[in-house]
N, C-alpha and C positions, 0 to 999 in steps of 0.2 A: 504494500500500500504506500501509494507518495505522500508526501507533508502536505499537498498542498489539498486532498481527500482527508487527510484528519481535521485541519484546522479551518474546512472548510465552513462558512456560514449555514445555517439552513433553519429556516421557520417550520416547527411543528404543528403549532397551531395558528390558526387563521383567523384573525378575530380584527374586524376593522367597518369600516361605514362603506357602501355603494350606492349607486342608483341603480333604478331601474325605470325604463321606459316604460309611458303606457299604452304606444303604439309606436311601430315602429316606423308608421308614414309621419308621425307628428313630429319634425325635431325643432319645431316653433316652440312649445308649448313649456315655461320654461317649473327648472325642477329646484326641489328643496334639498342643501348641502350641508355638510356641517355633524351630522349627528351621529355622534361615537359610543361606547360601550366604556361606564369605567370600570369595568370589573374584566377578570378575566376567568376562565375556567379549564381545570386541567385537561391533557386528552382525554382520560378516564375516569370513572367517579365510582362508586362503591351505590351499588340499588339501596334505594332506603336514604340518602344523601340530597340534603335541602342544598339548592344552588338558588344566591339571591344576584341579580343582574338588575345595577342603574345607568339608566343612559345620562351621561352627557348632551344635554340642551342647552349649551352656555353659548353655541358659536353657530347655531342653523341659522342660513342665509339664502336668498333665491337667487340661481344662478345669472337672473338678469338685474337682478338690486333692484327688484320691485315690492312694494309692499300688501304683504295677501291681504285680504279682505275678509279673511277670518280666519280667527287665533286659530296656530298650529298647535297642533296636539299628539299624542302618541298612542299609539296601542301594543301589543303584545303577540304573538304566536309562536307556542310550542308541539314541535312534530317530529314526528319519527315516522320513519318510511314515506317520506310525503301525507301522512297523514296527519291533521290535527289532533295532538292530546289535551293540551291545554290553552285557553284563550283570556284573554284580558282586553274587551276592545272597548270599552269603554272612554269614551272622547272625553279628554282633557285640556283644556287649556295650559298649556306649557310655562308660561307664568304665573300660574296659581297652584299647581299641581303638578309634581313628577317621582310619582312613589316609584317603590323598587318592582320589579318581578322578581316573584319566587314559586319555584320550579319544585316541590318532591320527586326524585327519583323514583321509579318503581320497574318496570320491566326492562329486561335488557335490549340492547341494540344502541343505533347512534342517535342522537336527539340535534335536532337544530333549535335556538330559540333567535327570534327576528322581533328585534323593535324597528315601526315602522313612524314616522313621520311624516304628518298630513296637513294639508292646508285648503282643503275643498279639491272640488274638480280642476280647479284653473291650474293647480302645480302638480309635477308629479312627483310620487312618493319619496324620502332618505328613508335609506332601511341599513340596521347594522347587524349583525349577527355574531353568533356563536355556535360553534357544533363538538360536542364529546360523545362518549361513548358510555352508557350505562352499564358493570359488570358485575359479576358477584364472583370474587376474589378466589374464592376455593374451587369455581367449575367453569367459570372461562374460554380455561386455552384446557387445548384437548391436542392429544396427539402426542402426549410423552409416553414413557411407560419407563421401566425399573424397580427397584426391589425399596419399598418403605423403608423408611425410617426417620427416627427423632433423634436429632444433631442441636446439642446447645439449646434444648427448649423448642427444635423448630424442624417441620414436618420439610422430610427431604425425599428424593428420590437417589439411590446408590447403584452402582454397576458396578461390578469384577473388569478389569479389561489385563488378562496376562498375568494375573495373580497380585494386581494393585486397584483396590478400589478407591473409586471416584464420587465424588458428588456427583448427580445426574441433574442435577441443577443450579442455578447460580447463586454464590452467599449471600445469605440474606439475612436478619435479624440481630444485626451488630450495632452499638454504640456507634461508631463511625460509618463513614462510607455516606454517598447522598441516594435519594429515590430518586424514581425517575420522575423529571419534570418537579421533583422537589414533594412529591404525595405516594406516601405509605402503602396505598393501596396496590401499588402492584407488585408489591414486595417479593412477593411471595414463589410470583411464576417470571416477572422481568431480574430479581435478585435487584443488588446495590452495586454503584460501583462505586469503585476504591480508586484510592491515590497509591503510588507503587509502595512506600511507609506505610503508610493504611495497612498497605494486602498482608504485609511482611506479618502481621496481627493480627489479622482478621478472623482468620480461621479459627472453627470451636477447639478447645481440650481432644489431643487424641488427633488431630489433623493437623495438615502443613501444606501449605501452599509450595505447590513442583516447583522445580525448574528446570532448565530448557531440557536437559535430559529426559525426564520423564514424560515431558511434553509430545516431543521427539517420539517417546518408543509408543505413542497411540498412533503411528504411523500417518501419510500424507492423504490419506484418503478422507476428502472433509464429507462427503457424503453419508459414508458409514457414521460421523458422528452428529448429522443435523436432524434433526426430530422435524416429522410433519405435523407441524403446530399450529393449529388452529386459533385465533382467537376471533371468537363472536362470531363467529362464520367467515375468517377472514383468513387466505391463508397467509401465515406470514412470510415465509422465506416464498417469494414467488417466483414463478416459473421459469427456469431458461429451458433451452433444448442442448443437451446431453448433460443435463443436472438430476442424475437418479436416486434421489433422497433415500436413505436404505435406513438409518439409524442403525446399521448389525449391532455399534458394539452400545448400545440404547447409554449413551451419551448424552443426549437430548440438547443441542444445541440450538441455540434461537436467534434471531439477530436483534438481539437487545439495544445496540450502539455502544454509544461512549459518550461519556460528557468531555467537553472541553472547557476547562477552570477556567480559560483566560477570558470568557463571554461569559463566568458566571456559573455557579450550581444549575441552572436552569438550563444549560447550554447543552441539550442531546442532538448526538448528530448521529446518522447513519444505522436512524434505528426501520429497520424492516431490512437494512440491507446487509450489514455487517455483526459477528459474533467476535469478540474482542478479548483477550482474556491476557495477564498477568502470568509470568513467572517469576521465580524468585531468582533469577539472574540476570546482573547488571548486563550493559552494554561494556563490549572491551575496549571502548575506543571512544567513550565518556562519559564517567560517572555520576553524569546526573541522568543519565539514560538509562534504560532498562529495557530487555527481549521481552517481547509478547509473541501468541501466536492469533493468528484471527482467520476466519471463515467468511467470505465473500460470496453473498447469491450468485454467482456465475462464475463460482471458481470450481473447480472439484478438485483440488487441490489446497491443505492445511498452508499459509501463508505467512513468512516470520517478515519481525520489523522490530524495530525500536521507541520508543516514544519516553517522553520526559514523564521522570520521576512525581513532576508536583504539578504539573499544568492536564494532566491525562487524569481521570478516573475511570475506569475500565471494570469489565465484570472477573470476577475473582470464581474458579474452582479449589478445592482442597484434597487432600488425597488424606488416607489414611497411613497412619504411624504402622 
């Protein structure tokens, strides 16, 4: 992998103001700008999970600096699958009134919520949105498998691979380390990732974080270790042509990403595409570096590199003592 695919930028979620036309023979007819979202919402939420969203109305103006002829206002809509679940339309005057929306979670899938922004027939709409993903943390993602167990207080999955067993899943429930997108909730099946200090600790009693050696002898074949993992109906590692996902040695790998510190704990990049992982050996050639191995949707081949010790949080396996 190059430097310039790690420290690459990339927006996860989407969250900003647009318009929308309300014919598309009309581009007279002029539209209302301005109207933003101040709250933000993670990719994923936990079912059962109250999301409250206020819009910004400090700055709506008409695209031609005309003045409507009656007070703008706003309303609400929440959907999933194009379908409405929840509505708030009730007309408000925007200078006398601009509560919050609030959303209960309940079934899974992805939700969109759109505040829209009106001012009669004569403007056409600002509308801002937001879209996450409703989950329930324990049944999710599907598509792993290996042998239970409880590690440090926390439901893992294990595999034998050559007479060394493995976490079949990424570490998770530590003091350190960040979530992903900075929310707990997917702890569980996306794991934490660590700073290369971090990982050096990370692991429970009775486990230890490899190094390139042992990494090395699960062989180059990344196929055999990527789990076809589902989550919400979605698959994750998607599709190339001559990427024949096998999981043999039920490894269960996923393409969790990486954070990159220098944008921030918030900062995931290259999550659908990249499986990223920690060893416990430096770079020979600069000690603030450190060997990783990572897995690439369209590689079939396990892939070494280097990345900085303090600016990288990366997902962490542990082998056993």
């Amino acid at each position: 992998m190059n430097k310039s695919l790690l420290y690459a930028a990339a927006a996860m979620l989407v969250l900003g103001a647009f318009s929308c036309k309300k014919e598309e023979s009309n581009t007279s007819v002029p539209r209302l700008e301005g109207l933003f979202l101040k709250d933000s919402v993670v990719p994923y939420v936990a079912s059962g999970e109250t999301i409250t969203l206020t819009a910004d109305v400090s700055d709506i103006y008409t695209s031609d600096n005309s003045t409507p002829s009656e007070s703008i206002g706003i309303y609400w809509i929440a959907s999933m699958n194009s379908k409405t679940i929840q509505r708030d339309t009730t007309t408000r005057n925007i200078k006398v009134s601009n509560p919050s929306f609030v959303f209960k979670t309940a079934d899974l899938g992805k939700v969109t919520i759109t505040c829209y922004a009106f001012a009669g027939s004569d403007y056409i709409n600002s509308t801002a949105t937001v879209s996450f993903s409703v989950i329930d943390p324990e049944n999710s993602l599907t598509g792993v498998e290996g042998t239970a167990a409880t590690i440090g207080g926390n439901k893992y999955y294990t595999t034998d691979i050559d007479g060394t067993t493995w976490m079949a899943n990424n570490l998770y429930g530590t003091e350190n380390g960040v979530s992903f997108h900075l929310s707990s909730v997917t702890d569980s099946f996306i794991g934490k990732f660590y700073t290369w200090e971090e990982a050096q600790v990370a692991c429970p009693e009775g486990w230890a974080l490899p190094d390139a050696e042992a990494w090395d002898a699960l062989g180059t074949d990344a196929c055999a270790l990527m789990a076809n993992a589902v989550l919400l109906e979605e698959q994750m590692w998607t599709y190339w042509p001559g990427m024949n996902i096998t999981n043999a040695k039920k490894f269960n790998a996923i393409p969790a990403g990486y954070v990159d510190l220098t944008g921030g704990q918030d900062n995931v990049q290259g999550f659908m595409d990249y499986a990223i992982f920690w060893t416990a050996t430096s770079s020979q050639t600069s000690e603030d570096m450190a060997e990783y191995r990572y897995i690439y949707a369209d590689k079939a081949q396990v892939q070494k590199g280097v990345g900085s010790k303090e600016s990288l949080a990366l997902s962490v396996r542990c082998i056993k003592k």
